[in-house]
C-alpha positions in Angstrom: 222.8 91.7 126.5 219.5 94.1 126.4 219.6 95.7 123.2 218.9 99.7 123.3 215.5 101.2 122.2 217.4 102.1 118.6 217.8 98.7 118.3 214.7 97.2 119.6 212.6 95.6 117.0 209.1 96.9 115.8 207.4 94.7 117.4 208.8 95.0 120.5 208.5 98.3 120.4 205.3 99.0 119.8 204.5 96.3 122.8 206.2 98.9 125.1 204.1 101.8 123.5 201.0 99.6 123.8 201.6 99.2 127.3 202.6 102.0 128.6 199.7 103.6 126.6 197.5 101.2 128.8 199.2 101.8 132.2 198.8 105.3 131.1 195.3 105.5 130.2 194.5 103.9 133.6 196.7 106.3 135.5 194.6 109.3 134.3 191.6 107.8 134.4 192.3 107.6 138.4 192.4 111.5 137.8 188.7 112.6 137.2 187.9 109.7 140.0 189.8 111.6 142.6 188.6 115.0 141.2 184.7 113.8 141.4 185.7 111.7 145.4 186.7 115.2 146.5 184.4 117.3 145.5 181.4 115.0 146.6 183.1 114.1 149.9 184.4 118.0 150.7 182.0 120.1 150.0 179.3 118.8 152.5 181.9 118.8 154.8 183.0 122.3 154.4 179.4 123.7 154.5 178.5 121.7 157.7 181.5 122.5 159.7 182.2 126.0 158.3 178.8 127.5 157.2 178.0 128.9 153.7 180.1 132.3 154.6 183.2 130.7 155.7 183.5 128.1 153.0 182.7 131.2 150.7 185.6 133.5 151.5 187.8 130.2 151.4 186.7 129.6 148.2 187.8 133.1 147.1 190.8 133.0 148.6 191.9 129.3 147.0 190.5 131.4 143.9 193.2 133.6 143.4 196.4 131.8 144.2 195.5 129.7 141.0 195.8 132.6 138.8 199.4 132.3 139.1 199.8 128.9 137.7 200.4 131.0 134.3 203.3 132.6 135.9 205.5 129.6 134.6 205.0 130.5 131.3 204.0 127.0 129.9 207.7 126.2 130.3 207.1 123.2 132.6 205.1 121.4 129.8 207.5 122.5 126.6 210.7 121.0 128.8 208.5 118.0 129.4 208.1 117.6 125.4 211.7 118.6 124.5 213.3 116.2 127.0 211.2 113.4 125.8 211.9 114.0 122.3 215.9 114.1 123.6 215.5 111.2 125.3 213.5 109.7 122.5 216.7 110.5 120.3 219.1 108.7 122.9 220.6 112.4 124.1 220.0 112.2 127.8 222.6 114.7 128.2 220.7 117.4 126.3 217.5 116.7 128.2 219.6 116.8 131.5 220.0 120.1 130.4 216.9 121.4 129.8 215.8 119.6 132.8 218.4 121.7 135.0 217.8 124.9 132.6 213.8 124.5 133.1 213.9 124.4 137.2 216.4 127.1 137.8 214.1 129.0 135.6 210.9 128.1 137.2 212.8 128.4 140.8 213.7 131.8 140.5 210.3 132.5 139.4 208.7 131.2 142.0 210.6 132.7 144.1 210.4 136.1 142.9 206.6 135.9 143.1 206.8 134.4 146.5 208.4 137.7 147.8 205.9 139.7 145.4 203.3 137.9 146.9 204.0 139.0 150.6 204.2 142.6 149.4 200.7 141.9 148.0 199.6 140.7 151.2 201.4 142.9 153.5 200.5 145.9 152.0 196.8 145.4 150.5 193.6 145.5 153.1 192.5 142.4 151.4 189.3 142.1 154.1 188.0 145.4 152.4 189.1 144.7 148.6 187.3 141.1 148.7 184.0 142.0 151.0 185.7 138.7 153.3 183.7 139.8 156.9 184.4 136.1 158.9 188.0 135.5 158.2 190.6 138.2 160.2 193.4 140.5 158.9 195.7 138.2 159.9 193.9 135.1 159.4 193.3 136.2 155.8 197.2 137.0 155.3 198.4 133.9 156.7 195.7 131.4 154.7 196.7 133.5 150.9 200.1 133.1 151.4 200.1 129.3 152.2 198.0 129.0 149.8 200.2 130.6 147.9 203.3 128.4 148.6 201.3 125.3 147.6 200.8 126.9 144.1 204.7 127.3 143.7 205.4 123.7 144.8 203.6 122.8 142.1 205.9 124.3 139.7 208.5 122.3 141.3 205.6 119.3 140.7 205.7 119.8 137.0 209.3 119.3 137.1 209.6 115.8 138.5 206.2 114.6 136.4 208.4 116.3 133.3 211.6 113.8 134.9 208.8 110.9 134.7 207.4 111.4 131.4 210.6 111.5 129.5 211.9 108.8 130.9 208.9 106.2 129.9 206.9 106.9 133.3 204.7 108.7 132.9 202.1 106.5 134.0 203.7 106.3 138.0 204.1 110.0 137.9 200.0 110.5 136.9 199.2 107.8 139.5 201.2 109.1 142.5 200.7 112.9 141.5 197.1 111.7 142.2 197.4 110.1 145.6 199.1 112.7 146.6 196.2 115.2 145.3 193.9 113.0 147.6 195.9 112.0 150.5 196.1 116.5 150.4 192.3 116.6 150.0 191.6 114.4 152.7 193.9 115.8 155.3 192.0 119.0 154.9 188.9 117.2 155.3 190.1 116.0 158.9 191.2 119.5 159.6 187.6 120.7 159.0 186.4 118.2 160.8 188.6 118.9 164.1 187.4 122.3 163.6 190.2 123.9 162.7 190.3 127.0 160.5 191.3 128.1 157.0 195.0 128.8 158.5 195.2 124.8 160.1 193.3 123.9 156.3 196.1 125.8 154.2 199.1 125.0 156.2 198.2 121.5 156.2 197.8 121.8 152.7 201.4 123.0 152.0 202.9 120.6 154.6 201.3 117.4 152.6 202.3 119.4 149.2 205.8 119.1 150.7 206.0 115.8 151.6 204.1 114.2 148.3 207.2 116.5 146.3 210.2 114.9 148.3 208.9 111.7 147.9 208.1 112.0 143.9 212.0 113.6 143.6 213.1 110.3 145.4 211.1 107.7 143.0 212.6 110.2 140.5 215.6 109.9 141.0 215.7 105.5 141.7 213.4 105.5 138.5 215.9 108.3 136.6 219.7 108.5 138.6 220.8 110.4 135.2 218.0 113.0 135.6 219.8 114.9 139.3 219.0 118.5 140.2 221.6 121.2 139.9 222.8 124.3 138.3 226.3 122.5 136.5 224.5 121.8 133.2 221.9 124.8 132.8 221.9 127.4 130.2 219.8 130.2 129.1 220.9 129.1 125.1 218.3 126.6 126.4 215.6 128.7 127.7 215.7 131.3 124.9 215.2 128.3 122.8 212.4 127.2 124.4 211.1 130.6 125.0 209.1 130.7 121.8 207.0 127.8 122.4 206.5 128.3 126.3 204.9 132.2 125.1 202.6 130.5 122.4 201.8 127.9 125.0 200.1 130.8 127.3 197.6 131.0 124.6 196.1 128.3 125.5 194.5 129.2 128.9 193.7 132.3 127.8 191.9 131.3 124.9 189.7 128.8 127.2 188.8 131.7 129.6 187.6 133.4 127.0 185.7 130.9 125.6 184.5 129.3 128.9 183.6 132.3 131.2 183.6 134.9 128.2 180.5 133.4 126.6 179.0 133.4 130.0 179.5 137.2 130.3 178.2 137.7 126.6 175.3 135.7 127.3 174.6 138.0 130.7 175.0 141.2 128.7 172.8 140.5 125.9 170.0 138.3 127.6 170.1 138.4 131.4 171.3 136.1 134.2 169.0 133.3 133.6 170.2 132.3 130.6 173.4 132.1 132.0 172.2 129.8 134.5 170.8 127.5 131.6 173.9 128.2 129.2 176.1 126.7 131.8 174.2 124.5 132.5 173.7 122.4 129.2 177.3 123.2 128.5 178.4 121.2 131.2 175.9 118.5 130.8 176.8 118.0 126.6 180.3 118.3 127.9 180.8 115.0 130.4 182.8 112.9 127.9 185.6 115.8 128.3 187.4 113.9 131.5 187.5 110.4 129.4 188.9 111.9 126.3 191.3 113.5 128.2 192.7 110.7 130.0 193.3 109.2 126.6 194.7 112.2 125.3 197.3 112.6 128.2 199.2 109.1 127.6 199.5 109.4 124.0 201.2 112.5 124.7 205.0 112.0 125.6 204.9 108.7 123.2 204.5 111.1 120.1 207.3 113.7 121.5 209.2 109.9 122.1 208.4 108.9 118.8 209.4 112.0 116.7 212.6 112.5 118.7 213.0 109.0 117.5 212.2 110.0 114.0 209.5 107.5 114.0 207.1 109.0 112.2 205.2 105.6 111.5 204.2 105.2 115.0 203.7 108.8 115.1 200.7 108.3 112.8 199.5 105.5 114.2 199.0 107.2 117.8 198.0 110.8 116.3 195.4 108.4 114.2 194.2 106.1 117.2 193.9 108.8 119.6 191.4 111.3 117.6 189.8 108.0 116.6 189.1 106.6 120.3 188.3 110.1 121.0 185.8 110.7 118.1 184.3 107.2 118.8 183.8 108.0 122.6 182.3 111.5 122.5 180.1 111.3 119.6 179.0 107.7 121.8 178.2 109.8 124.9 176.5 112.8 122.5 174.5 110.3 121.0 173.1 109.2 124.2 172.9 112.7 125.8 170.6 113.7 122.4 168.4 110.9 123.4 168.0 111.1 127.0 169.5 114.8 128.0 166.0 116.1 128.8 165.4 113.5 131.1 168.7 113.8 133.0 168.6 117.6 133.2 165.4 117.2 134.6 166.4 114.8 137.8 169.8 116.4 137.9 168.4 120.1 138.2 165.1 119.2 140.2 163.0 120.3 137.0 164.7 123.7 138.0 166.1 123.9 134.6 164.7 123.7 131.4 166.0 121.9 128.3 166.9 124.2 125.6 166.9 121.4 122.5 168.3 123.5 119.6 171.1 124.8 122.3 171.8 121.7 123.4 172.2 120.1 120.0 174.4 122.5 118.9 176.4 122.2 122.5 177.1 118.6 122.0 178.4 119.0 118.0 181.1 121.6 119.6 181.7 118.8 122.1 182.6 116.1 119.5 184.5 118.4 117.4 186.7 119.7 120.1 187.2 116.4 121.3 188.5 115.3 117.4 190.6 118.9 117.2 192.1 118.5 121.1 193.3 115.0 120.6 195.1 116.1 117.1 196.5 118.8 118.7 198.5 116.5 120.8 201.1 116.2 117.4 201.5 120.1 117.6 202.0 120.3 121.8 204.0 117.2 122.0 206.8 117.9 119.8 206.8 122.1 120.8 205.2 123.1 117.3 201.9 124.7 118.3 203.0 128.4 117.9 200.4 128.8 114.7 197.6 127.2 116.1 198.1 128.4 119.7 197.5 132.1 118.3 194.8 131.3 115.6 192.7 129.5 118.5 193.2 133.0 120.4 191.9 135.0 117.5 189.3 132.9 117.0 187.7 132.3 120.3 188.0 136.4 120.8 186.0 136.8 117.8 183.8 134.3 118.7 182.3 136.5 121.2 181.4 139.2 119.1 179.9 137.0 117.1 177.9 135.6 119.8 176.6 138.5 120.9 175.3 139.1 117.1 173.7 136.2 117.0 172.4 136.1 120.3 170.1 139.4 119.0 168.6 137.5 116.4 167.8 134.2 117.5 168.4 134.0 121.4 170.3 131.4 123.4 170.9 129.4 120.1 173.2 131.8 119.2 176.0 131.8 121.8 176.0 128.0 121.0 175.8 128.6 117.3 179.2 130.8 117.7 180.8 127.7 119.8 180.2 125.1 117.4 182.1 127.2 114.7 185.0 128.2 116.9 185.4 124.3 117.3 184.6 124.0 113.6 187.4 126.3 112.7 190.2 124.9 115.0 189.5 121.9 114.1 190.0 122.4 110.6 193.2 124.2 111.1 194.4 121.8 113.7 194.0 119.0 111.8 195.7 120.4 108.7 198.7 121.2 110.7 198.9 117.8 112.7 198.7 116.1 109.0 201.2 118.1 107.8 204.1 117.6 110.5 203.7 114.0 110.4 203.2 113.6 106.8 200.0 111.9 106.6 197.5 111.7 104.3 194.3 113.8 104.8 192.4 111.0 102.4 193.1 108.0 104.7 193.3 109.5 108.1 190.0 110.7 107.3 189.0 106.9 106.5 190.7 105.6 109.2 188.3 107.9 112.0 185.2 106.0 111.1 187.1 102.6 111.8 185.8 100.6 115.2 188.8 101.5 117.3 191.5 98.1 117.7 190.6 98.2 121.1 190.6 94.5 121.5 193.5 94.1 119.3 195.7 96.0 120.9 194.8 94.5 124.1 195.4 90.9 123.1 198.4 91.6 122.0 199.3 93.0 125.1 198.1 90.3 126.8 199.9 87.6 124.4 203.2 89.8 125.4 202.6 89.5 129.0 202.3 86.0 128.4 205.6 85.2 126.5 
C-alpha cells in the first residue's frame, strides 16, 4: 500500500518537491512567452484593422475594468496559501472549508459589483467623461460591461488555480490557465480580423473566459473530487480569519503603483516629460530579468505554504534559500551583461531616439537585483499568510520614496528618482529578509553564505532524472 505524504521518506519527498518545482518552473515560464506572442502578434493587428483611434479608446476601456481586480481583496491568494498549508498538514476538511468560505465570498462580491457596474454604465455619459469620439453610446456600454464580466470570471479563476495549488498542481493549473489566456487572445485576433468591432472583441472574450473556467472546474474536480463547490461547509469564522492577511495583502498593488507610475509623475513634475520618456525607458530595459525570476518565484510558492503546514521547516529553508539564490544568480547575470552592453541595445531598440543615462542606469539595475533577492524571500512571508508587517512597511516606504525623489531629483537630476529606487529596494530588502529568517528559523550567517553558492542546478536535475529512471 502507498504510504501517505506523513509517512513518505525524505528522500522521496524531496523528489516530488524537486519535480514538481521543475514542472512548475516550466509552467510559468510558458507565461511571459504567451504574454510577449500576444502582444507582438495583436498589436499590429489591432492598429491595421482598427486604426490608432479605435485601438486607443479600446485600450481605455480594457483599462479600467482591471482596476477592479483589487475588489477581491487579496483573498483569492491568502485561501490559496491557507489551504495548502491545510492540505500540507493532512486537514483537507479545513481547506474544504476555506475553499467553500473563499468563493461564496468572492461570488457575492462579484456579484455585487456586477450590478454596481451597470449603474455605472447606465447612468454615466462615459463618451463625454473619457473624450471616446469613434465608439457609440451603446457600443461603449455594451463593450465595458463585457469587459467587465471577464474580470469577475477571473475571480472565479483564482479559485480553481487555488483548488490546483493545494493540491500538488499547481503546475497544470499555470499551464492551462495560460492556453486559455492565448486561445482568448487569439480569438480576438480573428474577430479583428473579420472586422468585427470592440462589442464582437469583448463578447468573444467573455464567451472563451467561460468556457476555459468550466473546463479548469472539471480537471479540478477529476484532479481534486474532495475539493466540490457549495455553501454546506462555509463559514465567516473563516473569512474573518483570513480577513487580516487578505487587507495587508492590498498593500502590495498599491505600493507598486506608487512606485511604478508614481516615480513617473514625480519625475514629470520636477523635470518635464522627456525625462519621463527616458526614466521609463531604462527602467524597463535594467528590468527584463523580472519575468524569469518570477517564474521561479511562483513554483516555490505553494511548496513552502506545503512545507510549513507540514511543519517542515528543513525544506522550508532549503527552498526560501535556493529560490533567492537562483534569483540573485540570474538577475545580477542579466545586470551584468546589461552594464556592459545596455547602451548599445538602447540604441537599436529605441532607433538612437533615446539616450543612455549611465549613472541612472547603474543605479536602475542595483534596484533590479535587490528587488529580485527581497521578492523571492518574501515568498516565506506570502506563502504561509504572515506578510502583514512587511506588506505595510513596503507601503510606507515606497510613499516616502517619492518625496524623497523629488528632493533629490533638484539636486542632481534624473539620478535622483533612481537613487530613491535603489534604497526603497535597499530597505525592503533588509526588512524582508530579517523577517523571512526569522519565521523559518534560519541563520542570517549561513543563508548569507549560501547566496554566493553556484546554484545545484545540475544536482537537482540529476537527481530528478535518476528518479525518473528507478
Amino acid at each position: 500500500m502507498a504510504s501517505s505524504p506523513s509517512e513518505a521518506t525524505p528522500a522521496v519527498r524531496q523528489s516530488s518537491v524537486t519535480g514538481r518545482l521543475i514542472r512548475g518552473f516550466g509552467a510559468s515560464a510558458l507565461g511571459p512567452m504567451v504574454t510577449t506572442a500576444i502582444q507582438v502578434i495583436s498589436v499590429p493587428i489591432f492598429l491595421h484593422y482598427w486604426g490608432t483611434l479605435l485601438y486607443g479608446e479600446w485600450l481605455i476601456l480594457s483599462a479600467i475594468p482591471t482596476y477592479l481586480v483589487l475588489s477581491d481583496f487579496g483573498f483569492g491568494n491568502v485561501a490559496a496559501n491557507d489551504m495548502t498549508m491545510r492540505v500540507g498538514k493532512g486537514d483537507r476538511n479545513a481547506a474544504l472549508r476555506t475553499f467553500q468560505s473563499a468563493w461564496l465570498l468572492t461570488t457575492s462580491i462579484s456579484l455585487s459589483v456586477a450590478v454596481l457596474a451597470a449603474l455605472v454604465v447606465g447612468l454615466l455619459p462615459l463618451a463625454r467623461l473619457l473624450h471616446l469620439t469613434t465608439m457609440a453610446g451603446m457600443q461603449i456600454s455594451l463593450t465595458l460591461i463585457l469587459l467587465v464580466a471577464c474580470v469577475l470570471l477571473g475571480f472565479q479563476a483564482n479559485m480553481i488555480s487555488a483548488g490546483f495549488r493545494c493540491d500538488g498542481n499547481f503546475a497544470f493549473g499555470t499551464m492551462w490557465g495560460n492556453i486559455v489566456r492565448f486561445a482568448e487572445a487569439s480569438a480576438v485576433v480573428v474577430i479583428v480580423i473579420a472586422k468585427g468591432g470592440p462589442v464582437s472583441a469583448a463578447a468573444c472574450m467573455l464567451a472563451i473566459r467561460i468556457a476555459g473556467n468550466l473546463l479548469l472546474q472539471a480537471a479540478l474536480r477529476k484532479r481534486s473530487p474532495w475539493l466540490h463547490y457549495g455553501v454546506a461547509h462555509a463559514s465567516w469564522d473563516v473569512v474573518r480569519r483570513l480577513w487580516a492577511p487578505a487587507m495587508a495583502y492590498m498593500a502590495f498593488p498599491a505600493g507598486v503603483a506608487l512606485s511604478f507610475q508614481g516615480i513617473l509623475l514625480a519625475v514629470g513634475a520636477v523635470l518635464g516629460p522627456i525625462p519621463v520618456v527616458v526614466f521609463s525607458t531604462l527602467r524597463t530595459l535594467s528590468r527584463c530579468s523580472t519575468q524569469l525570476t518570477s517564474a521561479i518565484q511562483a513554483p516555490v510558492w505553494p511548496e513552502l505554504s506545503r512545507a510549513h503546514g507540514a511543519s517542515d521547516r528543513d525544506l522550508s529553508r532549503k527552498l526560501h534559500r535556493y529560490s533567492c539564490q537562483a534569483s540573485l544568480w540570474i538577475s545580477g547575470g542579466i545586470a551584468i551583461v546589461l552594464a556592459l552592453g545596455g547602451s548599445r541595445i538602447l540604441a537599436v531598440w529605441t532607433h538612437g531616439k533615446i539616450v543612455m543615462d549611465m549613472p541612472s542606469f547603474a543605479l536602475l539595475l542595483a534596484a533590479g537585483v535587490v528587488n529580485s533577492l527581497w521578492s523571492s524571500s518574501m515568498m516565506a512571508l506570502l506563502a504561509t499568510n504572515e506578510h502583514g508587517r512587511v506588506a505595510l512597511f513596503y507601503l510606507i516606504v515606497t510613499s516616502v520614496s517619492l518625496p524623497a525623489a523629488c528632493l533629490l531629483m533638484l539636486h542632481i537630476k534624473l539620478p535622483g528618482a533612481a537613487a530613491a529606487m535603489f534604497g526603497a529596494e535597499a530597505l525592503c530588502c533588509a526588512y524582508v529578509v530579517k523577517h523571512s529568517l526569522a519565521l523559518l528559523g534560519d541563520s542570517p550567517k549561513l543563508f548569507g553564505s549560501s547566496l554566493f553558492r553556484i546554484p545545484p542546478v545540475r544536482s537537482i536535475l540529476l537527481r530528478r532524472l535518476r528518479g525518473s529512471n528507478a
